[in-house]
C-alpha positions in Angstrom: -84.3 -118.8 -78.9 -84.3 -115.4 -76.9 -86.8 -112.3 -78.5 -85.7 -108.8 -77.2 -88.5 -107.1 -75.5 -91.0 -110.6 -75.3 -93.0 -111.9 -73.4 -93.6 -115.6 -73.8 -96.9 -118.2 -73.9 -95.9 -121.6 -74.8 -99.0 -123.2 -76.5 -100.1 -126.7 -77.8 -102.6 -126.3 -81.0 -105.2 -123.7 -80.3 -104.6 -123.5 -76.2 -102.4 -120.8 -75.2 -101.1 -121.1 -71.7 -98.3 -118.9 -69.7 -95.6 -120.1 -69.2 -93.5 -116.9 -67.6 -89.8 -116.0 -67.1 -87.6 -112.8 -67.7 -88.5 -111.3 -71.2 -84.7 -111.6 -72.4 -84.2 -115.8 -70.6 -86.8 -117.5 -73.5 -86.0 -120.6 -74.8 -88.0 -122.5 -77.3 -90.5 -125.3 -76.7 -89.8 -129.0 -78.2 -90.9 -129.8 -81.7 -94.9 -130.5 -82.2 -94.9 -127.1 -79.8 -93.8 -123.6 -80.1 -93.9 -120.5 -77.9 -96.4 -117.4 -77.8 -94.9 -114.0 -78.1 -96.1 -110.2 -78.1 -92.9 -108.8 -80.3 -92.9 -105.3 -80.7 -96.7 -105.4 -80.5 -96.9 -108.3 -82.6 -98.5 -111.3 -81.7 -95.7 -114.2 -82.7 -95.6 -118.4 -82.4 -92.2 -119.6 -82.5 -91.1 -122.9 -83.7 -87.4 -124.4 -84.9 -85.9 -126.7 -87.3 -83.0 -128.9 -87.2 -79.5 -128.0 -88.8 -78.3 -131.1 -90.6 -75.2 -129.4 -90.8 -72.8 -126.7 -89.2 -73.5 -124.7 -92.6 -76.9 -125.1 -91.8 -77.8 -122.5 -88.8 -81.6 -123.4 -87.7 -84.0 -121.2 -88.9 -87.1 -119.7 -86.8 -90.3 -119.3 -88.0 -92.1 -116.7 -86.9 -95.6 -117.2 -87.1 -97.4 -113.8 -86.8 -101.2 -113.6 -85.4 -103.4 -110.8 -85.8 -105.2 -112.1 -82.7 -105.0 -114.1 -79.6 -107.3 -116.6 -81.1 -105.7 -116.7 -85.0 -103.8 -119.5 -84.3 -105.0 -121.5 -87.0 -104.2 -118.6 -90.0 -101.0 -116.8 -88.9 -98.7 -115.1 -91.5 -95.4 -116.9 -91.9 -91.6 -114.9 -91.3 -88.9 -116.9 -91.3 -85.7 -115.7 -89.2 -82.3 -116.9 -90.1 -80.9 -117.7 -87.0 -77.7 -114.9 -87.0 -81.0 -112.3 -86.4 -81.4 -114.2 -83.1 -80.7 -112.3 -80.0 -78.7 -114.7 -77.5 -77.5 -113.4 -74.0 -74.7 -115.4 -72.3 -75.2 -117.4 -69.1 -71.4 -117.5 -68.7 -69.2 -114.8 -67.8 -65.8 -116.5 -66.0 -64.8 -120.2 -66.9 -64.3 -122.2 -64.3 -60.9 -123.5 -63.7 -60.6 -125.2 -60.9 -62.1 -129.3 -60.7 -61.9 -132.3 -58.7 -62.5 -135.2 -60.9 -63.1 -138.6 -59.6 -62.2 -141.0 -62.1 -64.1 -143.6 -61.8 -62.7 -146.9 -63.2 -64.3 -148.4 -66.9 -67.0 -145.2 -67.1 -65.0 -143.2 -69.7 -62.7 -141.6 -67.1 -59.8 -141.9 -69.1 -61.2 -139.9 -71.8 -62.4 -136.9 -69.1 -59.0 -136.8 -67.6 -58.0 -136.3 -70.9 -60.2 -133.3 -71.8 -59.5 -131.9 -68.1 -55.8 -131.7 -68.7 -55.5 -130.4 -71.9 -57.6 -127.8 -70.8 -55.4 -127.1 -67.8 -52.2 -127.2 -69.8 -53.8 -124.7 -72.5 -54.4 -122.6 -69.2 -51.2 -123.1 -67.6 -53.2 -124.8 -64.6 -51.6 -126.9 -61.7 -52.6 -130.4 -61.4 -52.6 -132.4 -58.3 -49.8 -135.5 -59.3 -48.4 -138.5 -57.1 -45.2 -137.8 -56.2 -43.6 -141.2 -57.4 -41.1 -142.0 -60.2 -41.6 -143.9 -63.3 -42.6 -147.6 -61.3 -45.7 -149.6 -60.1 -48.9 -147.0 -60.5 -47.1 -143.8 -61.1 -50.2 -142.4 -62.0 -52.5 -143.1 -59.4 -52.8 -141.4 -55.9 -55.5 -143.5 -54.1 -56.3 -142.7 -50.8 -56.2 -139.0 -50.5 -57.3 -138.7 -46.7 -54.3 -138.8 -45.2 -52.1 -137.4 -47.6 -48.5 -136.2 -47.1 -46.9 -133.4 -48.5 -44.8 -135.4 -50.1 -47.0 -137.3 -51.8 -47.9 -135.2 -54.4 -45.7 -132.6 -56.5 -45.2 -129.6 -55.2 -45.7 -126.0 -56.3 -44.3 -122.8 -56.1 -44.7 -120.2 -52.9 -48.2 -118.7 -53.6 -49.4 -121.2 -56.1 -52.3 -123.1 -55.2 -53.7 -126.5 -57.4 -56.5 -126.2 -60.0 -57.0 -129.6 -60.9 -57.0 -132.9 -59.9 -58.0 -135.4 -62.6 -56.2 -138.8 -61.5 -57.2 -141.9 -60.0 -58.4 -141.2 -56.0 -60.8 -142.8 -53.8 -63.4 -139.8 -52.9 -63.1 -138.1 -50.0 -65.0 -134.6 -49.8 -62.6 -132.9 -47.1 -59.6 -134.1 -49.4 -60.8 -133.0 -52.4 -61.5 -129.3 -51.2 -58.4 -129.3 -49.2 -56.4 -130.0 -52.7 -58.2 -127.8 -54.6 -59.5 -125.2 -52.5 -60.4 -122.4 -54.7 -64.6 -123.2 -54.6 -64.0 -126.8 -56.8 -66.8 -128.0 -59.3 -66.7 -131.4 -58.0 -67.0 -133.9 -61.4 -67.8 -138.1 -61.3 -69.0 -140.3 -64.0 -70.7 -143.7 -64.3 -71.5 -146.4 -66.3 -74.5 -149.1 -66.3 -73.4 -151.9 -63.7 -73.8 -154.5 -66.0 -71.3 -153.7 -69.0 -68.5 -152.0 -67.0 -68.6 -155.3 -65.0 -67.9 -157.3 -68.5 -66.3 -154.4 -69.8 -63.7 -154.9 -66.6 -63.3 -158.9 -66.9 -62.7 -158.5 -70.3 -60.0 -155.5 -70.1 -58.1 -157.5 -67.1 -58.3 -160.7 -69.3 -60.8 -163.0 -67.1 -63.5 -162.7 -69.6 -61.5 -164.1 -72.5 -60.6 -167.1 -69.8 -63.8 -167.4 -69.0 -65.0 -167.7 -73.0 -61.9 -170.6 -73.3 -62.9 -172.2 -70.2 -66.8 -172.5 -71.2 -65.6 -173.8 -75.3 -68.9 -173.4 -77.3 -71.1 -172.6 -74.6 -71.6 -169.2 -74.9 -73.2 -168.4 -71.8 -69.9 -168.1 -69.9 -71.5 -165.9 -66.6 -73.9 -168.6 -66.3 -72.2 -169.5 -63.4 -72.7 -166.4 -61.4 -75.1 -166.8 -58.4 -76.3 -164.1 -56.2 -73.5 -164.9 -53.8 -70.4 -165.1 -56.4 -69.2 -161.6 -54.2 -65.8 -162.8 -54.8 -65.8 -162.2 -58.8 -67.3 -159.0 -58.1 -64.1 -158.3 -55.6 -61.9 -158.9 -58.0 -63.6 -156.0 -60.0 -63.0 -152.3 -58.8 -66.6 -151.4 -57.7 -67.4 -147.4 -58.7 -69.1 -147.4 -55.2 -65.3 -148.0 -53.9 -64.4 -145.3 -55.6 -67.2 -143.2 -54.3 -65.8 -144.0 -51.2 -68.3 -147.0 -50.0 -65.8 -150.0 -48.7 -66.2 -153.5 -50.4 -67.8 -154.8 -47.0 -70.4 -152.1 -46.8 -71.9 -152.7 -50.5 -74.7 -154.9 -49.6 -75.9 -153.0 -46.5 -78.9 -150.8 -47.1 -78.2 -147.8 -45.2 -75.0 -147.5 -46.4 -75.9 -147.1 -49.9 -77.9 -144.9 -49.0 -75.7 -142.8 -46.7 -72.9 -142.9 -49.5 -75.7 -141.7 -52.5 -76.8 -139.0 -50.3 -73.1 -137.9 -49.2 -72.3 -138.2 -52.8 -75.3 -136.6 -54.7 -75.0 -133.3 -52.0 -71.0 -133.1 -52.7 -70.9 -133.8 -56.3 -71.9 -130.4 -58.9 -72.7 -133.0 -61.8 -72.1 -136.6 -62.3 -71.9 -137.9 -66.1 -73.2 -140.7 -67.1 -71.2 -142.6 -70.0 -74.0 -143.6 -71.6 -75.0 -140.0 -72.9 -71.4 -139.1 -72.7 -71.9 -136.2 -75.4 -75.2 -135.0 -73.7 -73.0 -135.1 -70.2 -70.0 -132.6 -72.0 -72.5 -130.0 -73.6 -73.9 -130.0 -70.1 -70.7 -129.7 -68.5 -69.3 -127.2 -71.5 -72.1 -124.8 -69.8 -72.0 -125.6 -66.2 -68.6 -124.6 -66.0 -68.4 -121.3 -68.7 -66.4 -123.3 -70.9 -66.1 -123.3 -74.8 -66.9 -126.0 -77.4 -63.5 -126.4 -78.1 -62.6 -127.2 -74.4 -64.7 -130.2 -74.5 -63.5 -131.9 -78.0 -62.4 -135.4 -77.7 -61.4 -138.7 -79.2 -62.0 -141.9 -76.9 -59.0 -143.0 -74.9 -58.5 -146.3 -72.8 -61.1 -148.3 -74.9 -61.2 -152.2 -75.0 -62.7 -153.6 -78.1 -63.9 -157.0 -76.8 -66.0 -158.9 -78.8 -69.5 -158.9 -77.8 -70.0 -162.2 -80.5 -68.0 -164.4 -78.0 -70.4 -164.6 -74.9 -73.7 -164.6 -74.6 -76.2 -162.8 -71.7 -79.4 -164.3 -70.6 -82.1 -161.9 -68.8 -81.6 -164.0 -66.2 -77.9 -163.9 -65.9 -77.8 -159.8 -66.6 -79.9 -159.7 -63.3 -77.5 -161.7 -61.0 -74.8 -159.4 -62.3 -77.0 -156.4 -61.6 -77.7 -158.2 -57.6 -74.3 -158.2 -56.9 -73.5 -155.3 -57.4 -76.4 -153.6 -55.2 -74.8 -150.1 -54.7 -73.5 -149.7 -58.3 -76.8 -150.3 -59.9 -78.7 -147.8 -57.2 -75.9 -144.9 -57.9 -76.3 -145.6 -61.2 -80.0 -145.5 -61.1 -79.5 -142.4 -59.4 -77.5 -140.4 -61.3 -79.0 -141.5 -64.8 -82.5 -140.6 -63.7 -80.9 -137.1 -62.5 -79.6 -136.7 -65.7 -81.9 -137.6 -67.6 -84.2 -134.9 -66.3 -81.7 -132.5 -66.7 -82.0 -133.2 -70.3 -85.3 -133.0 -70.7 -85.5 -129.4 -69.2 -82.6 -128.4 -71.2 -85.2 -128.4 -74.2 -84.9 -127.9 -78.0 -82.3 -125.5 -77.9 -79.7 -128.4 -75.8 -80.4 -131.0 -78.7 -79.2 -129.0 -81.2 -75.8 -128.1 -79.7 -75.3 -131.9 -78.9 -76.5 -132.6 -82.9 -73.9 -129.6 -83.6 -71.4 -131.3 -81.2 -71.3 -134.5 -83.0 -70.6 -133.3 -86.4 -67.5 -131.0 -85.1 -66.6 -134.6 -83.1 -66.6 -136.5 -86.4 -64.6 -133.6 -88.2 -61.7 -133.5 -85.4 -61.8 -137.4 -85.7 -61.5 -137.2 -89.6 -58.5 -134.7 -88.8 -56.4 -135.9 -86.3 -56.7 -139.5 -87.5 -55.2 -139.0 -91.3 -52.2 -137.1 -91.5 -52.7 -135.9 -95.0 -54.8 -132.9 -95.7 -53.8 -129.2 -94.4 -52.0 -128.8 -90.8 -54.8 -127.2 -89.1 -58.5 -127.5 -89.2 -60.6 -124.7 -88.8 -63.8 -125.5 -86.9 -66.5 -122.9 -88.6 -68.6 -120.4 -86.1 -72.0 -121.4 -85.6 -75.2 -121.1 -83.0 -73.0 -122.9 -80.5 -69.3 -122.0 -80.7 -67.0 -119.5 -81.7 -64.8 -120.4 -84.6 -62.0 -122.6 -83.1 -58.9 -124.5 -84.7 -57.7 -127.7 -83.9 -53.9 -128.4 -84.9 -51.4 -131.4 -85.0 -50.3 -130.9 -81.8 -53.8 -131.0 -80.2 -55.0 -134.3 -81.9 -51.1 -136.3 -80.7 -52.4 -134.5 -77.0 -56.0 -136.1 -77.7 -54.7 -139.3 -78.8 -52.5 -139.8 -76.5 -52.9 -142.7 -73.6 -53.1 -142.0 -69.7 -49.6 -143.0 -68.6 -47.6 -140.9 -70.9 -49.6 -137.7 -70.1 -49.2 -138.3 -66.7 -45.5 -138.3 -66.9 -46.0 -135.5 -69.1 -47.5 -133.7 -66.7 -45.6 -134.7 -63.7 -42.1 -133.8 -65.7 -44.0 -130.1 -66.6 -44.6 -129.8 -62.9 -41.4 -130.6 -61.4 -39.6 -128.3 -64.0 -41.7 -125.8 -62.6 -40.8 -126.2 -59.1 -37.2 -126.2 -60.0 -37.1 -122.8 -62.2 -38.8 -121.0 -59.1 -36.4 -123.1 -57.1 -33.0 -121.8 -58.8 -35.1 -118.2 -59.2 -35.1 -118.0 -55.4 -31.5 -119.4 -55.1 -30.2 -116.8 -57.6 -32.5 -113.8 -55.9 -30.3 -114.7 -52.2 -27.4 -114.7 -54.0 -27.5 -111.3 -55.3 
């Protein structure tokens, strides 16, 4: 909560204790604390309750002390949360992002969010350049790309986002988006992508036939069964660390330094709602800008196999540079979170209940045609129609093609536009 003209002590029973900062850049401390203030002369603890709602905006109690040292018999003023004085972090919203989509992580669903955003923006996209076959939708290398590898754009146009599959490469990615990119990853815990992966490409549901009514079925696994983990798309390939370097040491190393100095903000799919309220005000963005509903998900049955502590750990050993990005990045996280403070768990609370509502919406057709998200502490009022939930819902390879046909259409009205222009 920001107090005009205040200056702020957090405190912890009857200890008071500067904290500092600008007099307009307070935010509250977490619950079983609360923050200090002289308020117009007034001596003032602040503390803050949960919404359990959107109609319910948190309210701020303002505990008012005659004293320094009255801590213990303050008079009580509650402050509905609309009296709250809020200054904006954001002024511009970023636009231009290189996404690495990192395979089983929740990539799928990201790519999703980044282009509706960009199509509600009339952004370009960075698109493979092949027709309707093998892969249409993935680029890969990117380099040592051709021109004509990717789509094109008009004269003077440059690309805003790029938000399908690629194998990282920092030069590339700045070279395709050059406009100052907010480089974006995610990742996942080693251990479920890799069954997550088996299971998705089939091999775990072999694996469970194979084994009959032993349950154990990665029993198996040794520390040196590399050539299961081959089979499964590492996220240190896609971070650009090659299948024979992903046991060395230094390497790992190398590639997590490369890729934590590169990268504005890596999500981690396990706090994939923390990760988007975090990313919502990194980049200046809206709450509406961040809505989802999960694409790409396999719903394997975690009844039909069973995992031993002993057989999570060999799957964790061989895949040494997964788990130690992970590590990495969730501790990073993690931290982030816990400096974000009071104030960031009650816009993800907030997020969640809009989530469930655009769920509820898109998923039954009856009902009205558009559903009005109601203003609160966190976002602007914001609607949601029919068209936005079939965008939401729909999978990867028909919004790619989507998106590749919008682009080409593109290229060819500025095409006939210059033809037409020589001409006359």
């Amino acid at each position: 909560m920001i107090l005009p003209n205040s200056e702020t002590r957090s405190f912890t029973g009857n200890r008071l204790q500067y904290v500092g900062g600008p007099r307009d850049n307070i935010i509250e401390e977490p619950i079983g604390h609360g923050t200090y203030q002289d308020l117009f002369g007034l001596r003032v603890c602040v503390g803050l309750f949960l919404p359990l709602s959107l109609n319910d905006r948190p309210n701020h109690t303002l505990l008012v002390l005659d004293s320094p040292d009255d801590v213990a018999r303050p008079r009580r003023l509650v402050v509905h949360d609309s009296q709250v004085v809020r200054k904006p972090d954001c002024r511009t919203k970023r636009k231009d992002i290189a996404f690495l989509k990192v395979h089983k992580c929740g990539s799928t669903t990201v790519s999703n969010i980044l282009q509706r955003f960009g199509l509600r923006n009339n952004l370009n996209f960075v698109l493979p350049n092949k027709a309707d076959g093998k892969q249409f939708w993935v680029l890969g290398r990117v380099d040592n790309l051709k021109s004509t590898d990717i789509i094109g754009l008009p004269p003077g146009e440059v690309y805003n986002i790029l938000s399908v599959d690629t194998i990282f490469d920092s030069k590339a990615y700045r070279k395709l988006i050059p406009n100052n990119a907010f480089l974006l990853a995610i990742v996942r815990e080693p251990v479920d992508r890799f069954i997550s992966k088996d299971f998705y490409e089939h091999r775990g549901e072999e694996l469970v036939k194979r084994y009959g009514d032993d349950p154990y079925v990665y029993a198996h696994l040794t520390n040196n069964s590399t050539e299961e983990v081959s089979a499964i798309l590492s996220m240190s390939l896609d971070f650009g660390l090659s299948h024979l370097q992903r046991y060395k040491d230094d390497k790992i190393a190398q590639t997590l330094s490369h890729v934590d100095r590169e990268f504005d903000f890596v999500m981690v799919m396990e706090q994939f709602d923390e990760s988007l309220v975090l990313l919502k005000r990194k980049l200046c963005w809206e709450t509406k800008d961040i809505v989802y509903i999960i694409r790409n998900v396999h719903f394997w049955d975690a009844r039909a196999f069973a995992l031993g502590p002993k057989h999570r750990q060999t799957i964790a050993n061989i895949q040494k540079a997964d788990v130690r990005i992970y590590e990495h990045f969730r501790r990073k996280l993690e931290k982030e979170i816990l400096a974000s403070g009071l104030e960031f768990s009650n816009e993800v609370h907030n997020f969640k209940i809009i989530l469930r509502l655009v769920m509820d919406f898109c998923t039954h057709s009856y009902g009205p045609e558009v559903l009005t998200i109601p203003q609160s502490t966190w976002n602007e009022e914001f609607t949601i129609d029919r068209e936005e939930c079939e965008l939401m819902e729909l999978s990867e390879f028909p919004l790619v093609k989507m998106l590749q046909k919008r682009q080409r259409e593109k290229l060819d009205i500025e095409s006939n536009t210059e033809k037409i222009t020589n001409q006359e």
